[in-house]
C-alpha positions as CSV (number, residue, x, y, z in Angstrom):
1,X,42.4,-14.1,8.4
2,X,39.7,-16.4,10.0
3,X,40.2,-14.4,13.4
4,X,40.0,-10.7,11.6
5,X,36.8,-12.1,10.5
6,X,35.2,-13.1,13.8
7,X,36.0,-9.9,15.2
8,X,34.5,-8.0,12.7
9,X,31.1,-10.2,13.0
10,X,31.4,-9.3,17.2
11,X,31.8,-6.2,16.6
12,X,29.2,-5.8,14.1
13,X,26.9,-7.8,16.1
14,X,28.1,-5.2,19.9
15,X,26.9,-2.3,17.2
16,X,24.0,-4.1,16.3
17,X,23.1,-4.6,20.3
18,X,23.9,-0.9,21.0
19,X,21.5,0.5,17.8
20,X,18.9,-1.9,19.1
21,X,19.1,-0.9,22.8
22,X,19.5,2.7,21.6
23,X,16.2,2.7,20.0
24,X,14.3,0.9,22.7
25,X,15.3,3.7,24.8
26,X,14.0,5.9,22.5
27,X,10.4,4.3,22.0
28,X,10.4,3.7,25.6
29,X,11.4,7.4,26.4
30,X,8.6,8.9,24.1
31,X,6.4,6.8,25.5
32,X,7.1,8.2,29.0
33,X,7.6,11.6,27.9
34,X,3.9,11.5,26.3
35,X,2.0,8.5,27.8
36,X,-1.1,9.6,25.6
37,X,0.6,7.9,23.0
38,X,0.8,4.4,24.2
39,X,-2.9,3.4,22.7
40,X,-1.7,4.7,19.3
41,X,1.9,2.1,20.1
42,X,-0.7,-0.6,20.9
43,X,-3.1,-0.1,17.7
44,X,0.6,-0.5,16.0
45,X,1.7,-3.3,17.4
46,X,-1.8,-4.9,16.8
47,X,-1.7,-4.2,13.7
48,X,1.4,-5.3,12.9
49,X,0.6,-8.9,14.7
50,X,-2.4,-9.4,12.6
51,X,-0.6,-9.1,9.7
52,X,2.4,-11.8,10.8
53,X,-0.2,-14.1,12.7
54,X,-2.3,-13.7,8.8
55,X,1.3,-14.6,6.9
56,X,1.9,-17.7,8.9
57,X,-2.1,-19.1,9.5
58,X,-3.1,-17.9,6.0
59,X,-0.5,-16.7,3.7
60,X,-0.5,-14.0,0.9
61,X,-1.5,-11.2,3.1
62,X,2.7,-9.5,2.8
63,X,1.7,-9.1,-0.9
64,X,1.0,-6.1,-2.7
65,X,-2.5,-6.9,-3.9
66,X,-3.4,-7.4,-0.8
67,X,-1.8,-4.2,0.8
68,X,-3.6,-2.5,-2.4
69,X,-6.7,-4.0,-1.5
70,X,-6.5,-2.8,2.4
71,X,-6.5,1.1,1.6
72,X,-8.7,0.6,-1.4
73,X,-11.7,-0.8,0.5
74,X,-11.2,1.2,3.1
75,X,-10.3,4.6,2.5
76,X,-13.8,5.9,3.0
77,X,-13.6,4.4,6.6
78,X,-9.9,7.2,6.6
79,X,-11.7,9.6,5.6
80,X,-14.9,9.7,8.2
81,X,-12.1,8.3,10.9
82,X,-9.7,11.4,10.4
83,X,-13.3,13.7,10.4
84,X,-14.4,12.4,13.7
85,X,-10.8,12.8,15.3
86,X,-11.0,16.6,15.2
87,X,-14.5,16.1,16.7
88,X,-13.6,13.3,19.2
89,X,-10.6,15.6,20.3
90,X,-12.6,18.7,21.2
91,X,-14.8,15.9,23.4
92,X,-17.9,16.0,21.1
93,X,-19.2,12.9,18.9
94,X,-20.3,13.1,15.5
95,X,-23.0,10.0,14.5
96,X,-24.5,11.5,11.6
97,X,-21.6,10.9,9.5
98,X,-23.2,7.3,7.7
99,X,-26.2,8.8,7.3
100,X,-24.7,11.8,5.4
101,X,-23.0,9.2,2.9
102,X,-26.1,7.6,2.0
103,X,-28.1,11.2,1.3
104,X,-24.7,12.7,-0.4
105,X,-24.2,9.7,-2.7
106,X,-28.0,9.4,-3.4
107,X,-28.1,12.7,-4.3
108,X,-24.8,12.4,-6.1
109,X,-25.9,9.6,-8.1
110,X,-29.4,11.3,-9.1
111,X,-28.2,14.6,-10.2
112,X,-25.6,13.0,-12.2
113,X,-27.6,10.6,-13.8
114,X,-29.8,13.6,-14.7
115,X,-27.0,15.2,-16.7
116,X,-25.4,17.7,-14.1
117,X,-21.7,18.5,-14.6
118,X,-19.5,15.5,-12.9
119,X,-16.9,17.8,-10.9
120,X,-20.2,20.0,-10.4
121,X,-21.8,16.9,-8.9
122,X,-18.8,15.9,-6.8
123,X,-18.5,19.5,-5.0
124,X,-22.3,19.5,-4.1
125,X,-21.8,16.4,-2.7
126,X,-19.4,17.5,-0.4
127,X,-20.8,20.2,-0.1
128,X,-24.0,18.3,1.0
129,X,-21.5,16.9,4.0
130,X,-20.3,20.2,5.0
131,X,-24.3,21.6,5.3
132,X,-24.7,18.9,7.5
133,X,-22.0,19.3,9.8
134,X,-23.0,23.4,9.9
135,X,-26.5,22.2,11.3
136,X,-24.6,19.7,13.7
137,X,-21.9,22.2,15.0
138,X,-24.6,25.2,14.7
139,X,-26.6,23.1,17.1
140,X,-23.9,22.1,19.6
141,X,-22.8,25.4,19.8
142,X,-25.2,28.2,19.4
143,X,-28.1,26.3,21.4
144,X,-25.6,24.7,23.7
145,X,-27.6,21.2,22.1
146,X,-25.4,18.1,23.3
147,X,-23.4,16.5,20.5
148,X,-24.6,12.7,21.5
149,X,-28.5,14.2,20.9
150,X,-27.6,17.4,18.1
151,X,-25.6,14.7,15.9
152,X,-27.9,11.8,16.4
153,X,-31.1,14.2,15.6
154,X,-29.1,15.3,12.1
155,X,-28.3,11.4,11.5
156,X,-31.9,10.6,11.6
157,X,-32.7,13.8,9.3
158,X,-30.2,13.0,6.9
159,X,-31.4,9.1,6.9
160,X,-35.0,10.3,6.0
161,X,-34.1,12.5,3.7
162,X,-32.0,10.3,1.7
163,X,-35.3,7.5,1.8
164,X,-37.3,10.0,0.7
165,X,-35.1,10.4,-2.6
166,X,-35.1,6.8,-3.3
167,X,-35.7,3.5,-1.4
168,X,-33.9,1.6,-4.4
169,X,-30.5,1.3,-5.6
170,X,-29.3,4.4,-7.8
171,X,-26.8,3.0,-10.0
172,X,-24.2,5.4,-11.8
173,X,-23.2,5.5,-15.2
174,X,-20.8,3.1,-16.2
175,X,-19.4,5.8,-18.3
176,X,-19.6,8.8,-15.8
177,X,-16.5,10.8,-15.2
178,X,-17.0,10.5,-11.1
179,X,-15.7,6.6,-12.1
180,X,-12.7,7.7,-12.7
181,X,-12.2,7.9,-9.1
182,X,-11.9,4.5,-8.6
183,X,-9.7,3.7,-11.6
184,X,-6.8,1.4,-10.8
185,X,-3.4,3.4,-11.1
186,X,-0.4,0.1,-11.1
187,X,2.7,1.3,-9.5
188,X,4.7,-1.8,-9.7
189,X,3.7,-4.2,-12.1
190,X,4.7,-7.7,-9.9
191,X,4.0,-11.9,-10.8
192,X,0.5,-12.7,-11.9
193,X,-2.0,-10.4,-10.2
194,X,0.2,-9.4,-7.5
195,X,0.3,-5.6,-8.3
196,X,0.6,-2.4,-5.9
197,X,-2.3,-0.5,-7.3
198,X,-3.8,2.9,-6.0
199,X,-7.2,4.6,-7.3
200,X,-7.2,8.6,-6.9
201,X,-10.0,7.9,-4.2
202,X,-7.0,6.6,-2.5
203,X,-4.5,9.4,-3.4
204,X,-7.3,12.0,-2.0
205,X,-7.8,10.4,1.2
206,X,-4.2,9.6,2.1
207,X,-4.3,13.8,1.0
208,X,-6.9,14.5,3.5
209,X,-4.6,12.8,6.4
210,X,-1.4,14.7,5.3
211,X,-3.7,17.7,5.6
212,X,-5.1,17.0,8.9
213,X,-1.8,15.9,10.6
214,X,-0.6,19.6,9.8
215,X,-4.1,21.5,11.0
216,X,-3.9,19.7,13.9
217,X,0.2,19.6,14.5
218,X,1.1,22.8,12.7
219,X,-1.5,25.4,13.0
220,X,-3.4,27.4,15.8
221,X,-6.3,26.1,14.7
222,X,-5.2,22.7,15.8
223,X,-3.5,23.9,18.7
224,X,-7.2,25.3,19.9
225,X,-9.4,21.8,18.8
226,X,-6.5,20.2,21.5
227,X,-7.1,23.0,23.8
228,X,-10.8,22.9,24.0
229,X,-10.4,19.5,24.8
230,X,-8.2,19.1,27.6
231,X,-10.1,22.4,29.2
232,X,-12.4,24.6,27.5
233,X,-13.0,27.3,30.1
234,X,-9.3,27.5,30.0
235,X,-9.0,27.7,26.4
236,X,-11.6,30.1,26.5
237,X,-9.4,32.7,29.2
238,X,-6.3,32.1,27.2
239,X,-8.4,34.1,24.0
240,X,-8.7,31.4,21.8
241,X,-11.4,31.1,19.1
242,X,-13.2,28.3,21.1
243,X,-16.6,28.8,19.4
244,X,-15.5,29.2,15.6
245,X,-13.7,26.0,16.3
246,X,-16.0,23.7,17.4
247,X,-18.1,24.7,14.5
248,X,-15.5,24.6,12.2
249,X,-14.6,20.7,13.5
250,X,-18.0,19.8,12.9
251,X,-17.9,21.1,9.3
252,X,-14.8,19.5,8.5
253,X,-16.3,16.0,9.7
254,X,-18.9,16.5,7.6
255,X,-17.6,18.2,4.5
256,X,-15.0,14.3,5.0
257,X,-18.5,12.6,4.7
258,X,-19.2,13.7,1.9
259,X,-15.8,13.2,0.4
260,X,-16.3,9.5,1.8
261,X,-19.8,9.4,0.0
262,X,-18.0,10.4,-3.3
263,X,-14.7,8.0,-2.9
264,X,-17.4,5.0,-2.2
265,X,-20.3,6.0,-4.7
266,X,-16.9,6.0,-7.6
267,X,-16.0,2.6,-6.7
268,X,-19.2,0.6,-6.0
269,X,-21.0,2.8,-8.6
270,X,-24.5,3.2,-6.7
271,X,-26.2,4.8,-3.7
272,X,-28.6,3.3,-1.7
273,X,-30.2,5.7,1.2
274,X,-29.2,2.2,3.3
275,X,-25.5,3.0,2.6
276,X,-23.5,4.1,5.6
277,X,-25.8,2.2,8.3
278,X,-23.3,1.9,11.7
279,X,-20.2,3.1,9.3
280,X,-20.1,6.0,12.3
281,X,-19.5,3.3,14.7
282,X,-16.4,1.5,13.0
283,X,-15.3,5.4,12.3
284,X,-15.5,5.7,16.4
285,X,-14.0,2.6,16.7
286,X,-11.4,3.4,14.7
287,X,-10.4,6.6,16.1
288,X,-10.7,5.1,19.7
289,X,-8.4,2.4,19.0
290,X,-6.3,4.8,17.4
291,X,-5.2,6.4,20.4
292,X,-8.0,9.1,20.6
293,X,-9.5,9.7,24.0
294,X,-12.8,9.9,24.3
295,X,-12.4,12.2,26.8
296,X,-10.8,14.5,24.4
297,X,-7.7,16.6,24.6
298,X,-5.7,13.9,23.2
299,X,-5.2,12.1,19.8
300,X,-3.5,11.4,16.9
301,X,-5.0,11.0,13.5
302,X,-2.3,8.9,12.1
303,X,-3.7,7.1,14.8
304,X,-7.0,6.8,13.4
305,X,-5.5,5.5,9.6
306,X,-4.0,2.5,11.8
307,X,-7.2,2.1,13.4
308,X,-9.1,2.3,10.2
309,X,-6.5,-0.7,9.1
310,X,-6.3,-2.9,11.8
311,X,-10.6,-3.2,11.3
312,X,-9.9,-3.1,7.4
313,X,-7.3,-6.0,8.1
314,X,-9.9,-7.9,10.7
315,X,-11.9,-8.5,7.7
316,X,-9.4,-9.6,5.9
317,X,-8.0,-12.3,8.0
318,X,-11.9,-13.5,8.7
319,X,-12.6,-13.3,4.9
320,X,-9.2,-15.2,4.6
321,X,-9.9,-18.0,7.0
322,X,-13.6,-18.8,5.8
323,X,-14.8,-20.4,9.0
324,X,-15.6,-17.4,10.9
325,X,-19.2,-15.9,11.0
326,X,-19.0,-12.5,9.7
327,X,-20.8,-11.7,12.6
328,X,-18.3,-12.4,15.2
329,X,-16.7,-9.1,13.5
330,X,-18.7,-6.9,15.5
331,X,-17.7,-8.9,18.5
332,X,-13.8,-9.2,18.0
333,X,-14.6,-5.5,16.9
334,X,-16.1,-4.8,20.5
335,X,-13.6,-7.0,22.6
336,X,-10.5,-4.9,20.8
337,X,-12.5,-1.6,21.3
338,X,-13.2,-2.5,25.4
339,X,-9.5,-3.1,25.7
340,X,-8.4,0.4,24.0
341,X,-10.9,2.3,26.1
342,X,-9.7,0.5,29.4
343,X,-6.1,1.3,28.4
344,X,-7.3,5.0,27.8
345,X,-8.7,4.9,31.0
346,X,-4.9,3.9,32.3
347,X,-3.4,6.6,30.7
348,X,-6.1,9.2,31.9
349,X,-5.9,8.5,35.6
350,X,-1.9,8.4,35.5
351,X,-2.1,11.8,33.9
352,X,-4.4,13.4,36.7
353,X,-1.6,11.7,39.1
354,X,1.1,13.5,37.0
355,X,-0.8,16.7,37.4
């Protein structure tokens, strides 16, 4: 009996070897067969370290409150990440996209306070983001305007605008409906205050990626924004709609701004026209670390949600260990971001070699 049952455990354990070596292959195959995605592997891995180096210096980050926590507080940082990855892939830049949030959700916040319509309020705000990102794409691509310089000019417009409405924190009504955006939803109801718990701010951005991954996987639309990317004169022979798309990225980064601005105004419950300052910079990080190249033609914007986290869980871990400076964010922040972009490079000059 005692000897049916050690052979069972060998074989179990021989399966267990071959399922293990089988999907080993497989990463390691995919990773040949597209080599773009590696960056996106790394932010993974990263990602995944941070959380089990957190568990054993820390503890309590494998809890549900905390995972809770992670996409609340950021899911503004998905929304303007997934935004700038259309942009990012055509090869522009987009670093308006904090200065939107602070005009959108000042202007948000004043109109509602004034007794506008809440859902009313919530579509001009957006709408707000999408007018921007029509001046931005307008510029880029109807007076040939570079994106650094067209994006950076609209930034600075939207940033003076938005001080022009107010210089002082507009709070929102405690009892206005755009609130309910950032109500708790419990899923599972776990041991003292260790609950999974959504908001619909965080049910609309995870939307927006599910959205996104099949624009820019599933459609022509997607299949162009990649196209212009890797080679835009190309793109261009091949009769693709290279000009309505770049436009139409822009809009979509922008009209995400604005969704951002709503999703943060709901939870905080104010604008400030100082909201938003560098957010387009952790947004670029993200996306970058992601697996995006800058150099466009390649990216993933699942990519960009892990990237959003692994800066989302950076804080966490500082905020967790106490004697870090929240200044040396920026730098860890930079050190992580140097690494990605010289790995992109990697990947960039062994795909000229492939070609």
């Amino acid at each position: 009996m005692m000897s049916l049952t050690r052979k069972d455990n060998k074989a179990a354990l021989a399966e267990h070897a071959e399922e293990t070596e089988k999907k080993a292959w497989s990463a390691g195959r995919l990773l040949q067969l597209n080599p773009s995605a590696l960056p996106t592997a790394a932010a993974l891995v990263i990602f995944v370290g941070m959380i089990v180096f957190g568990e054993i210096q820390y503890g309590g980050i494998v809890q549900m409150n905390t995972i809770s926590n992670l996409f609340i507080n950021n899911a503004h940082l998905i929304l303007i990440a997934v935004g700038l990855t259309y942009v990012i892939i055509t090869g522009g830049i987009d670093l308006s996209v904090g200065a939107v949030i602070a005009f959108s959700s000042v202007a948000g916040v004043m109109l509602a306070n004034t007794g506008w319509n809440a859902w009313v309020v919530v579509v001009l705000m957006i709408a707000i983001g999408a007018g921007f990102g029509l001046l931005s794409g307008s510029l880029v691509e109807i007076f040939k305007v570079q994106p650094f310089i067209a994006t950076l000019a609209t930034m600075f417009l939207a940033r003076g605008l938005a001080s022009m409405l107010s210089t002082t924190p507009e709070r929102l009504d405690d009892d206005s409906p755009i609130r309910i955006l950032a109500k708790p939803i419990r899923l599972i109801d776990g041991p003292g205050v260790n609950d999974l718990v959504i908001t619909p701010g965080v049910i609309i951005a995870l939307l927006a990626v599910a959205v996104s991954f099949v624009i820019l996987h599933r459609t022509r639309m997607g299949r162009t924004v990649y196209a212009i990317g890797g080679n835009e004169n190309s793109a261009a022979l091949m009769g693709l709609p290279v000009a309505r798309t770049r436009l139409l990225v822009y809009v979509i980064s922008g009209a995400l701004s604005g969704l951002a601005a709503v999703i943060y105004t709901a939870r905080l419950g104010i604008g400030q026209n100082i909201t938003g300052v560098g957010w387009e910079l952790d947004a670029i990080a993200a996306v970058v670390i992601g697996g995006t190249l800058l150099t466009g033609g390649a990216g993933f914007v699942l990519g960009s949600v892990i990237g959003a986290l692994v800066l989302g869980m950076m804080s966490v871990l500082i905020t967790r260990d106490g004697g870090i400076r929240p200044e040396f964010t920026t730098i860890i922040t930079g050190g992580i971001l140097l690494v990605f972009v010289l790995l992109q490079r990697a990947v960039t000059a062994r795909r000229r070699k492939q070609s």
